[in-house]
Kinemage of the C-alpha trace (Angstrom):
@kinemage 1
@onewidth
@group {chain A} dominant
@subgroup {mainchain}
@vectorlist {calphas} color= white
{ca unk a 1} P 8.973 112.556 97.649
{ca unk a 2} L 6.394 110.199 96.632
{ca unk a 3} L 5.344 107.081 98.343
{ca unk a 4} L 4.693 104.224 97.025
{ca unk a 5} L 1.339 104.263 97.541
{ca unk a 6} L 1.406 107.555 95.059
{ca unk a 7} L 3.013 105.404 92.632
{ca unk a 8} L 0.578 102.630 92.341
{ca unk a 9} L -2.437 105.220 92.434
{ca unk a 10} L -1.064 107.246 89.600
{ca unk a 11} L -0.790 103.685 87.520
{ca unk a 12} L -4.451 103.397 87.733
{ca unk a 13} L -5.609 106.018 86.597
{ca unk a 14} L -4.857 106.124 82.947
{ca unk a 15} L -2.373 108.831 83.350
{ca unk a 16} L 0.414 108.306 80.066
{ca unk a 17} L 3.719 106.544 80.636
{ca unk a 18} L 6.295 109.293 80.846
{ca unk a 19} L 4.337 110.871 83.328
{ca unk a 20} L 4.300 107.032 85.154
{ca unk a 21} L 8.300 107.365 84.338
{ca unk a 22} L 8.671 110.476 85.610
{ca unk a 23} L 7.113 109.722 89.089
{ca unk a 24} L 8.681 106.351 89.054
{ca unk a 25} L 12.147 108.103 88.823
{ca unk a 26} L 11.231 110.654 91.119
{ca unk a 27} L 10.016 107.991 93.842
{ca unk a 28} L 13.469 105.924 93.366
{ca unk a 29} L 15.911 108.983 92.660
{ca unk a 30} L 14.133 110.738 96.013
{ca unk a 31} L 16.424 111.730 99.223
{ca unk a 32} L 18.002 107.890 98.605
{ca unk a 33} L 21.314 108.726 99.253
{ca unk a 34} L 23.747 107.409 102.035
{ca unk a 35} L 25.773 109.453 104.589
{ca unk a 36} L 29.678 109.756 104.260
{ca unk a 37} L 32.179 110.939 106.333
{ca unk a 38} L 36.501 111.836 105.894
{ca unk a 39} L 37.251 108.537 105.642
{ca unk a 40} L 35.462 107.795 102.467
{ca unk a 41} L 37.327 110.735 100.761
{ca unk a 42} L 40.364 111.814 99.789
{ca unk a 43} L 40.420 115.304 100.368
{ca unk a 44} L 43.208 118.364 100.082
{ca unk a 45} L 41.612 121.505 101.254
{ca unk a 46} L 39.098 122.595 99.679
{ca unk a 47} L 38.612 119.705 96.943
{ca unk a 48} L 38.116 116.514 96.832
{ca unk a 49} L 40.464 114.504 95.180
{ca unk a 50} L 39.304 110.969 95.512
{ca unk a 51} L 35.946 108.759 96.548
{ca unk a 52} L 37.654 105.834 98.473
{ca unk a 53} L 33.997 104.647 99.911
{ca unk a 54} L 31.766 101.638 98.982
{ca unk a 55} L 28.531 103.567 99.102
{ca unk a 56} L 26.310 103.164 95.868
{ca unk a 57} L 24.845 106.990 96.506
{ca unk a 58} L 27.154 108.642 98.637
{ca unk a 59} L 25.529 112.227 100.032
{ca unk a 60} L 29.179 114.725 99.988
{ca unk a 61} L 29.139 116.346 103.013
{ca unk a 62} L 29.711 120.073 103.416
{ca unk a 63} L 32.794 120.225 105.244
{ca unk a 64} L 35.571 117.487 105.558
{ca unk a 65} L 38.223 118.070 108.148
{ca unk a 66} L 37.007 121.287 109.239
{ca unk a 67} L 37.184 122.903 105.522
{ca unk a 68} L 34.459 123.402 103.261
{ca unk a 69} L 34.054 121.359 100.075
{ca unk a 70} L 33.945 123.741 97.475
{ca unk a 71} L 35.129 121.831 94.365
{ca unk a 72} L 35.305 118.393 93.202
{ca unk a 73} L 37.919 116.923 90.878
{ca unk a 74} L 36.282 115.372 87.318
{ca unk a 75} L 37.601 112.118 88.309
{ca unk a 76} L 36.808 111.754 91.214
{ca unk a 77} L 34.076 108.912 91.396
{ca unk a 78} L 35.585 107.270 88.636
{ca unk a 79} L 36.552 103.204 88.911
{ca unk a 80} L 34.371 103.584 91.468
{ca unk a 81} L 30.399 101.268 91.820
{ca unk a 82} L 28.850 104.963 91.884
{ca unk a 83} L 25.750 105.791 90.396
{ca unk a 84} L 24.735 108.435 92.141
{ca unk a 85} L 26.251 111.554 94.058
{ca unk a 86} L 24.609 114.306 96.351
{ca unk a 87} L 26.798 117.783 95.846
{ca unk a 88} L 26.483 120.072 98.940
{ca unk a 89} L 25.063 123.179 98.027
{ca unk a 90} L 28.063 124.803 98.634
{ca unk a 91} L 29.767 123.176 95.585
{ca unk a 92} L 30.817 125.224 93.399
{ca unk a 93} L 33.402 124.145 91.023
{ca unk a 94} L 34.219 120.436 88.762
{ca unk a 95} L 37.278 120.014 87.517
């Protein structure tokens, strides 16, 4: 990830402005996401169902009561302040 410091020395050095963007985005869209546990899901199985927590860029965790999280329903996050979402690797399916 860059630091900030990256960011500010890349701006002065005449390099274009989608490259600038492109670090910018890479610098705020980094590892910024927050830890989340059962209780911010609703969860049968294997899928989640429902994102019940307040966290603006909730990280999914693998497993959630003991069962891996291997698909995520399409509506998930919806109604919800999200605008971001780490999938665990294991994710394999949207619905």
């Amino acid at each position: 990830m860059l630091s900030l410091y990256d960011i500010l020395k890349t701006a002065r050095t005449g390099i274009t402005p989608s490259l600038w963007n492109m670090a910018a985005a890479r610098a705020f869209f980094g590892e910024t996401f927050e830890r989340t546990d059962e209780n911010d899901y609703v969860y049968n199985d294997h899928t989640i169902i429902f994102y019940k927590g307040g966290k603006l860029r909730p990280k999914v965790p693998e497993t959630l009561g003991n069962n891996a999280m291997t698909e995520i329903a399409a509506e998930a996050f919806s109604g919800s302040s999200v605008n971001a979402v780490k999938l665990p690797e294991g994710m394999e399916v949207i619905r």
